[in-house]
C-alpha positions in Angstrom: 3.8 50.6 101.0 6.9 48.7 99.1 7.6 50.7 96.2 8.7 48.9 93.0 12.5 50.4 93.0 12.6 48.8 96.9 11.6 45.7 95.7 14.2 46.1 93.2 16.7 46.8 96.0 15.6 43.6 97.5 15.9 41.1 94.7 19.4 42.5 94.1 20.2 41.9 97.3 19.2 38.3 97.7 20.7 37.8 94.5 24.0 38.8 95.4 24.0 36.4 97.8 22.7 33.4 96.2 25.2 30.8 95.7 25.4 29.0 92.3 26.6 25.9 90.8 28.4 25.5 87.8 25.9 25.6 85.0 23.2 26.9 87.1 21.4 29.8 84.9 21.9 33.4 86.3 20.0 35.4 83.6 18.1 34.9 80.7 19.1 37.1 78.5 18.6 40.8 80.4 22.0 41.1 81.7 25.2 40.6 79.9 27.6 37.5 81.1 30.4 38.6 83.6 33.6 37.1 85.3 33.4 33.3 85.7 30.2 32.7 83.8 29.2 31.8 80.0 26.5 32.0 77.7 24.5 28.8 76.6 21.8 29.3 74.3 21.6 32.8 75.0 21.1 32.2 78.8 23.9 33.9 81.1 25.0 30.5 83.0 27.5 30.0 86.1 31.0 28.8 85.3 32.2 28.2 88.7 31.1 27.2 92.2 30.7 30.9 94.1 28.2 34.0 94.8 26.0 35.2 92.4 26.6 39.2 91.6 25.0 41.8 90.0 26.2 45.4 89.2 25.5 47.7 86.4 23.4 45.0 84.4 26.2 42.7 84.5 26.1 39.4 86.5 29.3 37.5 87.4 30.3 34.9 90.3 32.5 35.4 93.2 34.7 32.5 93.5 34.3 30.8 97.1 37.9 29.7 98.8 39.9 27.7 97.1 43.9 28.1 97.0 45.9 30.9 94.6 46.6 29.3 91.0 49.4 30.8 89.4 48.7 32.3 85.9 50.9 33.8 83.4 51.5 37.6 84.0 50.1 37.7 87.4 51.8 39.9 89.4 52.5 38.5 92.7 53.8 39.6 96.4 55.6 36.3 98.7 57.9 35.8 101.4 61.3 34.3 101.0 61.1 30.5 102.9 64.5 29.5 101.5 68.0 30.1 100.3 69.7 28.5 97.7 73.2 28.8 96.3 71.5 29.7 92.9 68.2 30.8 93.8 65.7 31.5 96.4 62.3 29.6 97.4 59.2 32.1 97.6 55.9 30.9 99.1 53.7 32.9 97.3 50.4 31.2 98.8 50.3 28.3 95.8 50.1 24.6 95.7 53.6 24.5 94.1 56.7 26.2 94.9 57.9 29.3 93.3 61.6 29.1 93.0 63.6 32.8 91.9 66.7 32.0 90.1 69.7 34.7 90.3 69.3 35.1 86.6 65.9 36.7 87.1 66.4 39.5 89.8 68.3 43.2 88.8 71.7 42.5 90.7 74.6 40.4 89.7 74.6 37.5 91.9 77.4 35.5 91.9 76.7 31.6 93.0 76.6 31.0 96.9 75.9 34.9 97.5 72.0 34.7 97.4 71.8 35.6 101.2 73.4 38.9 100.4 70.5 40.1 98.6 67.8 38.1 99.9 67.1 36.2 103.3 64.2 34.5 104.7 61.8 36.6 105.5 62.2 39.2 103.1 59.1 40.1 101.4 59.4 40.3 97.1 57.1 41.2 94.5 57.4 39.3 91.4 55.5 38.4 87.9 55.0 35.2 86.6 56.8 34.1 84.1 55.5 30.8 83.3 53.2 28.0 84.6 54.4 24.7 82.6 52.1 21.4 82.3 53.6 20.1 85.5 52.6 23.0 87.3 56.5 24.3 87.6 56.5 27.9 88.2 59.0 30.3 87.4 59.2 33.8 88.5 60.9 36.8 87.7 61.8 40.5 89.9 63.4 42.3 87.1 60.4 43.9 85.2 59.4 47.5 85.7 58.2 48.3 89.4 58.8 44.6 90.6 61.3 44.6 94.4 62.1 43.8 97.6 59.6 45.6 99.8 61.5 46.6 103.2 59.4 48.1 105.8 55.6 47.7 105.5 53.2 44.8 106.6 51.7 41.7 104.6 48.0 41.4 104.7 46.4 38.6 103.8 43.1 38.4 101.7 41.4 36.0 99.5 43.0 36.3 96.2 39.4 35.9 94.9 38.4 39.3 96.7 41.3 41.0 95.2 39.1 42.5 92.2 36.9 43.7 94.7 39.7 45.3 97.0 41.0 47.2 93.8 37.4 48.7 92.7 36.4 50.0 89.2 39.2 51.8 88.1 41.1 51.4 91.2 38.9 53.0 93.2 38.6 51.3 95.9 42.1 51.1 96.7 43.0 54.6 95.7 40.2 56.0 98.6 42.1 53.7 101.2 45.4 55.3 100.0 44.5 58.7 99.5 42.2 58.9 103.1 45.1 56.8 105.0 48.2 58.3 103.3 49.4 54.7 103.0 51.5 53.2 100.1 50.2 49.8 99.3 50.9 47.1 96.9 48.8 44.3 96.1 49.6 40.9 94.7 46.9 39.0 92.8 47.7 36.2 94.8 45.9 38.1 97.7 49.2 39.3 99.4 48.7 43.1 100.2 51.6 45.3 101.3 50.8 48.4 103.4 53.3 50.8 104.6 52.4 54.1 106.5 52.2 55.4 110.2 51.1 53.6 112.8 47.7 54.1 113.4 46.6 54.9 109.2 48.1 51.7 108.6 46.0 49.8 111.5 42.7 51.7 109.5 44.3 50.6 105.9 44.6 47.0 107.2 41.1 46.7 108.5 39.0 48.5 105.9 41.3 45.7 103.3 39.7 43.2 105.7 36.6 44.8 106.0 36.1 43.8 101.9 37.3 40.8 102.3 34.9 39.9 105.0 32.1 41.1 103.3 32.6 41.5 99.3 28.8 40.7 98.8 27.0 42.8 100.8 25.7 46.2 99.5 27.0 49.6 99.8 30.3 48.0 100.4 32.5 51.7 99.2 30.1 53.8 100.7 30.5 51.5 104.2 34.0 51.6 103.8 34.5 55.3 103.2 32.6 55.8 106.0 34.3 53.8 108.4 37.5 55.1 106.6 36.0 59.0 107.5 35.3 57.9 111.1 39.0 56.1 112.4 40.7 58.9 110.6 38.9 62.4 111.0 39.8 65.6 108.4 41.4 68.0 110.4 40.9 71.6 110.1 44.4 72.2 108.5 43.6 69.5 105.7 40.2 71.2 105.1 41.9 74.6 104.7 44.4 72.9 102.1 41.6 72.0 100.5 39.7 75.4 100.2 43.2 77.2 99.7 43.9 74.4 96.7 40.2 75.3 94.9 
């Protein structure tokens, strides 16, 4: 016999994967209205092609694909695909290029000495600055934690999944850190910059994937944690840390 909380369990489930249409209705009127969705005549409607979610009575729609937009104040991880005499050219995965002028990193560059500081290749984190009209993007490294990460690897990820890759709170990505001893940095653009040993850094990289590959189904921390657990076993010298810490 089905009991009523399992049926539960199973309409939540299909709808997390339905996929909806803008103005397609989602709710009307139990749940309150989430990321990319509005309320019409107090029915919780779709904003934006993508999967249908539900969590905590709260349903909101998981953009499907499309390329990184820029917005003001994003914080942002690219690779350096050009030099300048003035500036440098980062692709940070948008439509438009993203140039960094000399004027906007922490060192005093003087003109034709950008590939002192910066060549191609090197991987930056930046903010944005500014997205103009004509979709002109300018870029900035010389707010607080914003650098040139040396070292480390670039993961890519939908930028759309990067909500989902950070968790409540930053939960998500503080269970990766803390079970892989990893430092990583992610870009809302859907960069991700891990930097650790070897083999924790392999895990780090495919648990990030892991989300990415499958934001919608259920369980998705637990199933991570556990496959997290299994590629990088607690050793008896961390579990006595543990109980001496305690």
């Amino acid at each position: 016999m089905i009991s009523r909380c399992d049926r539960m369990d199973n309409n939540n489930t299909k709808n997390a994967r339905e996929v909806v249409v803008p103005g397609d209705k989602l709710d009307g009127g139990n749940l309150k209205a989430g990321e990319n969705t509005y309320m019409l005549d107090g029915t919780v409607r779709a904003g934006i092609l993508g999967v249908k979610m539900v969590r905590q009575n709260t349903v909101s729609v998981i953009p499907l694909g499309g390329r990184y937009m820029p917005a003001t104040g994003d914080t942002v991880i690219g690779m350096v695909n050009d030099i300048g005499s003035s500036n440098w050219m980062v692709d940070i995965g948008a439509p438009y290029p993203a140039p960094l002028h000399v004027s906007e990193v922490p060192w005093k560059v003087a003109f034709g000495d950008t590939s002192k500081y910066l060549n191609v290749g090197d991987v930056v984190m930046l903010k944005i600055l500014m997205v103009d009209e004509s979709n002109k993007i300018s870029v900035t490294m010389k707010d607080s934690g914003l650098r040139k990460l040396e070292g480390g690897r670039l993961v890519k990820i939908s930028h759309t999944k990067v909500s989902r890759v950070i968790g409540k709170s930053g939960s998500m990505i503080q269970m990766i850190k803390n079970i892989t001893d990893c430092r990583i940095f992610i870009g809302q653009n859907g960069q991700i910059w891990i930097d650790g040993d070897g083999l924790n850094a392999d895990v780090a990289t495919k648990a990030i994937k892991m989300i990415d590959e499958e934001t919608v189904r259920s369980n998705l921390t637990e199933r991570v944690k556990k496959f997290l657990e299994k590629e990088i076993p607690q050793g008896e010298e961390d579990k006595e840390n543990e109980e001496g810490d305690e």
